[in-house]
C-alpha positions in Angstrom: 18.0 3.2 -5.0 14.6 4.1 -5.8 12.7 2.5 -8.9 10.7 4.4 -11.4 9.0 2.7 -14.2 9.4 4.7 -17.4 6.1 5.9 -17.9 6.2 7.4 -14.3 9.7 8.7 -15.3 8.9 10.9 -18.2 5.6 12.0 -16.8 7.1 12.9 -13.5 10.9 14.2 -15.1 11.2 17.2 -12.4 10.8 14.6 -9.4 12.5 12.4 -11.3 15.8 14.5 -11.7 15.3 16.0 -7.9 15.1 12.2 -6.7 18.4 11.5 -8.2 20.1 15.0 -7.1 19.0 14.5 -3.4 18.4 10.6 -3.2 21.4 9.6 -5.3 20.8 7.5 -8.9 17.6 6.1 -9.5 17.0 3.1 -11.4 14.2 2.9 -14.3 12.7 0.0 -15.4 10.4 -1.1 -18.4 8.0 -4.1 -18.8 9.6 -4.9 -15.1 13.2 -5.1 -16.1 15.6 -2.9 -15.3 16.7 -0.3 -18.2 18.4 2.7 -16.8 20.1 4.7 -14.2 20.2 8.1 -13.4 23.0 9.2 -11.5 23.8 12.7 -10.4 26.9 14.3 -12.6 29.0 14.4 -9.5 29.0 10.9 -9.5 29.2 9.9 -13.3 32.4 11.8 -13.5 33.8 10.1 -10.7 32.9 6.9 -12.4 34.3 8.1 -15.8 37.9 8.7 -14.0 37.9 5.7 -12.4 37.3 3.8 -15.7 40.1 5.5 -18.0 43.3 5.1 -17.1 45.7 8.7 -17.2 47.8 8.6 -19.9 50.8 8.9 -16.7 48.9 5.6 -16.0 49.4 3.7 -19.3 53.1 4.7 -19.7 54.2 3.5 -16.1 52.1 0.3 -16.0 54.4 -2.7 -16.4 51.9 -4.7 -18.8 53.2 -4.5 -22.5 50.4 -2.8 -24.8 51.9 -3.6 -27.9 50.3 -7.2 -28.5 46.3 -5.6 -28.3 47.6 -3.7 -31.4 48.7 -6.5 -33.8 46.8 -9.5 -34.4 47.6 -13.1 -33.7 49.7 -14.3 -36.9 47.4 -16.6 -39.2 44.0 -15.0 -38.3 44.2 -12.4 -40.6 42.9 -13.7 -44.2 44.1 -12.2 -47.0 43.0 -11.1 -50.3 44.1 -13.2 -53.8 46.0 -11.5 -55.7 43.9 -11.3 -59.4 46.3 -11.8 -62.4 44.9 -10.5 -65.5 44.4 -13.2 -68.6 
């Protein structure tokens, strides 16, 4: 991977872009650290489906899902109830 920083980035977008479509994804930094990548879109959906489960996915998988969706009993605080008087 190549490294732009982000001044030479924005000043040079076109070669930028091209970099990343022929090269692969090119990394930006700024003050020295890295920021950023560029990837090409090929590649960023490829990522994307290999991040999200398919919803065929979540319904075979043999991990229960039900206890992300409720919390722990006693963490929740309640409200007091105000009686008028």
């Amino acid at each position: 991977m190549h490294t732009w920083p982000v001044q030479d980035a924005k000043a040079r977008f076109s070669e930028f872009l091209d970099a990343c479509i022929t090269d692969g994804p090119q990394v930006v930094t700024r003050r020295g650290a890295e920021a950023a990548v560029l990837v090409p879109i090929a590649e960023w959906r490829r990522l994307l489906a290999a991040a999200r489960p398919s919803l065929k996915q979540l319904l075979l998988a043999d991990s229960a899902r039900a206890e992300t969706l409720v919390p722990e009993r006693g963490r929740v605080r309640r409200r007091r109830a105000v009686v008028p008087g």
